[in-house]
C-alpha positions as CSV (number, residue, x, y, z in Angstrom):
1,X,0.0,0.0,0.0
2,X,1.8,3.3,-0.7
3,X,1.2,7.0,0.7
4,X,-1.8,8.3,-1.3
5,X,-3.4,4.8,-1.4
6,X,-3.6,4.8,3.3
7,X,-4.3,8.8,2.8
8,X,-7.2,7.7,0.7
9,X,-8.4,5.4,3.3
10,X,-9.4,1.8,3.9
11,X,-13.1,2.2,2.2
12,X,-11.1,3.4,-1.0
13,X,-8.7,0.0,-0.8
14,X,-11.4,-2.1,0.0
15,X,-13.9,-0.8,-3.3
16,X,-10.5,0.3,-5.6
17,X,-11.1,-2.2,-8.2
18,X,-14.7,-0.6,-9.1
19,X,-13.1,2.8,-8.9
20,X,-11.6,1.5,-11.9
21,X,-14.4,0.2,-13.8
22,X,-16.0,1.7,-16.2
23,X,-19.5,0.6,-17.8
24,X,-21.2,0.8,-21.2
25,X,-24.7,-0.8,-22.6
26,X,-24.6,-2.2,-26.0
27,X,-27.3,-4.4,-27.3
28,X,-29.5,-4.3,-24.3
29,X,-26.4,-5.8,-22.4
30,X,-24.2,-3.6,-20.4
31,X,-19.9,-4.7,-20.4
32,X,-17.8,-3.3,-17.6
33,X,-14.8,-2.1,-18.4
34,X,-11.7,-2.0,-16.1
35,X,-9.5,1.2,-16.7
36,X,-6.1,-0.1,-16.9
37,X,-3.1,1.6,-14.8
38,X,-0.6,3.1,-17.4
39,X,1.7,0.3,-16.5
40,X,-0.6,-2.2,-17.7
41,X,-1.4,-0.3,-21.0
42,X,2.0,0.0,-21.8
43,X,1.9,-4.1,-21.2
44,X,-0.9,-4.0,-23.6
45,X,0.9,-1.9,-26.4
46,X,3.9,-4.3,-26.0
47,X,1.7,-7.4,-26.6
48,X,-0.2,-5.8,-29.4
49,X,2.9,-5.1,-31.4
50,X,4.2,-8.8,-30.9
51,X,3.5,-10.2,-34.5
52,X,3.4,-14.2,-34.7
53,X,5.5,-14.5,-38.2
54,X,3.4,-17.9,-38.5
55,X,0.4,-16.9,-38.3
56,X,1.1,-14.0,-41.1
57,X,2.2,-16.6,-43.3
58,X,-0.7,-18.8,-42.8
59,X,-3.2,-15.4,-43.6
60,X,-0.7,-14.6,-46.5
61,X,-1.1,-18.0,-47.7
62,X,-4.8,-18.0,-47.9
63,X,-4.9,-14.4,-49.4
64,X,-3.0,-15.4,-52.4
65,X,-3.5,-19.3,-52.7
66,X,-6.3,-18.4,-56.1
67,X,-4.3,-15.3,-57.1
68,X,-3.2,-15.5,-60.6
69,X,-1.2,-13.0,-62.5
70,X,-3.8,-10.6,-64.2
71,X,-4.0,-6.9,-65.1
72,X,-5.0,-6.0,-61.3
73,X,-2.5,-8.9,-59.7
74,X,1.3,-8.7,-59.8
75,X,3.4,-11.5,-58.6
76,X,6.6,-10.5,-57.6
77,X,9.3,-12.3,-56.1
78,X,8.4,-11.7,-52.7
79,X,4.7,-10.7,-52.5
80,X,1.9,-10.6,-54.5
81,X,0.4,-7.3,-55.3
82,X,-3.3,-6.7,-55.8
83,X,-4.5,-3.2,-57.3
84,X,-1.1,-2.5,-56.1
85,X,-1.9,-3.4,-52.3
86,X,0.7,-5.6,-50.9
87,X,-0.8,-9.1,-49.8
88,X,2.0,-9.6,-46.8
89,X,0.8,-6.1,-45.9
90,X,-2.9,-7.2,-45.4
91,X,-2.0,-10.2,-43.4
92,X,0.1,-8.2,-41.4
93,X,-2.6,-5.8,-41.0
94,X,-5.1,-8.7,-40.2
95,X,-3.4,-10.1,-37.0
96,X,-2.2,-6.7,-35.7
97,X,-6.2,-5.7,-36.1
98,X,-6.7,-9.4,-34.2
99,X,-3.8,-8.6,-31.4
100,X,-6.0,-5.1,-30.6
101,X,-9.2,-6.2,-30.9
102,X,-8.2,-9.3,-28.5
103,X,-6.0,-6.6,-26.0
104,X,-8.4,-4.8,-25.8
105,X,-11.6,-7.2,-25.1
106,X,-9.4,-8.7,-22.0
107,X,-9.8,-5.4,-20.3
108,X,-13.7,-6.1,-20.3
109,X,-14.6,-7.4,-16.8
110,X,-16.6,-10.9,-16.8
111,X,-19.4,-11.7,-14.9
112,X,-18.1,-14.9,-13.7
113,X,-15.7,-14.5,-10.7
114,X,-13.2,-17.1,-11.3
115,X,-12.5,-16.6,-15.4
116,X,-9.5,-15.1,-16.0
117,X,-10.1,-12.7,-19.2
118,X,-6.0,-12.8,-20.0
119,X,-6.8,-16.6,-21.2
120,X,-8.8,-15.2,-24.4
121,X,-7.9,-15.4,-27.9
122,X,-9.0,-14.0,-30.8
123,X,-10.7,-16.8,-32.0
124,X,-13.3,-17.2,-28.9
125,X,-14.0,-13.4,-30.0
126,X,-14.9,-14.2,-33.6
127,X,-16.3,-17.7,-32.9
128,X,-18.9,-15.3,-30.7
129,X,-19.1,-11.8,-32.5
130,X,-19.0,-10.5,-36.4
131,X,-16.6,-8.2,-37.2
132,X,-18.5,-5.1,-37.4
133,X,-19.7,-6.0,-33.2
134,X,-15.9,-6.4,-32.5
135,X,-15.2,-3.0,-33.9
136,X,-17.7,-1.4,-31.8
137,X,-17.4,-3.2,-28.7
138,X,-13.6,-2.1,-29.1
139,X,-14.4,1.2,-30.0
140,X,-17.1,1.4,-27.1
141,X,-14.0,0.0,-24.5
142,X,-11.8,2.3,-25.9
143,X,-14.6,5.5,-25.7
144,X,-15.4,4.5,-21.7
145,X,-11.4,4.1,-20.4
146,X,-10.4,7.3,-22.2
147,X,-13.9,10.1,-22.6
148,X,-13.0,12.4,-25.2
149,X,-10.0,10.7,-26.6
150,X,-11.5,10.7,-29.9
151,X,-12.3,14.5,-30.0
152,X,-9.4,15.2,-28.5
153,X,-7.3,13.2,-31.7
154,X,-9.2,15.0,-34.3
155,X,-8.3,18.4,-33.0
């Protein structure tokens, strides 16, 4: 326990934890949200930039596997090119979009006690919710840790 935390008193240890949660209703069902402390958002920002070179492959694989050389489709040596957008580029761009989305559902709070929402993956996500609901749950997460981040970025 350090200074401010005893200053703050033993009601504000004991109920803390809900301090930091956060709440939003979407689709009749309201999520809680824990706010993270900045040192676990900058554990968050690490694990979203870790890329699984694997799993790249395996979405870079699929992409192309009925590409064929055309007017709009350039194979090159190293990638295969589509309008001019780079395939490894997409599939790199798929699983960072997966690392995020995943990050930031595991700050959602679960109703059941013992479930530990670090254990996720990104396919329990999409094996429950479309892409479109992922986006706005993660936009709605994002909207309810930080109010006016969004108006704050476009100024």
């Amino acid at each position: 326990m350090n200074k401010l935390e005893k200053a703050l008193g033993s009601q504000f240890v004991k109920h803390k934890e809900s301090v930091r949660t956060r709440s939003f209703t979407m689709g009749g069902h309201t999520f809680k949200v824990k706010v993270p402390l900045t040192k676990e958002f900058e554990e968050m920002q690490v694990r979203m930039e870790m890329i699984d070179d694997e799993i790249i492959d395996i979405y870079y694989q699929d992409l192309i596997k009925d590409l064929e050389e055309s007017e709009s489709c350039h194979i090159t040596e190293d990638d295969v090119l589509v309008d001019g957008n780079s395939m490894k580029a997409a599939a790199t761009n798929k699983r960072i979009l997966e690392q995020r989305i995943t990050e930031l559902f595991r700050l959602l709070v679960p109703e059941e006690a013992d479930f530990d929402m670090a254990n996720i993956t990104y396919p329990m996500i999409d094996e429950l919710f479309p892409l479109p609901i992922q986006l706005q749950v993660i936009k709605n997460i994002s909207e309810t840790v930080s109010p006016g981040y969004e108006e704050a970025k476009g100024k």
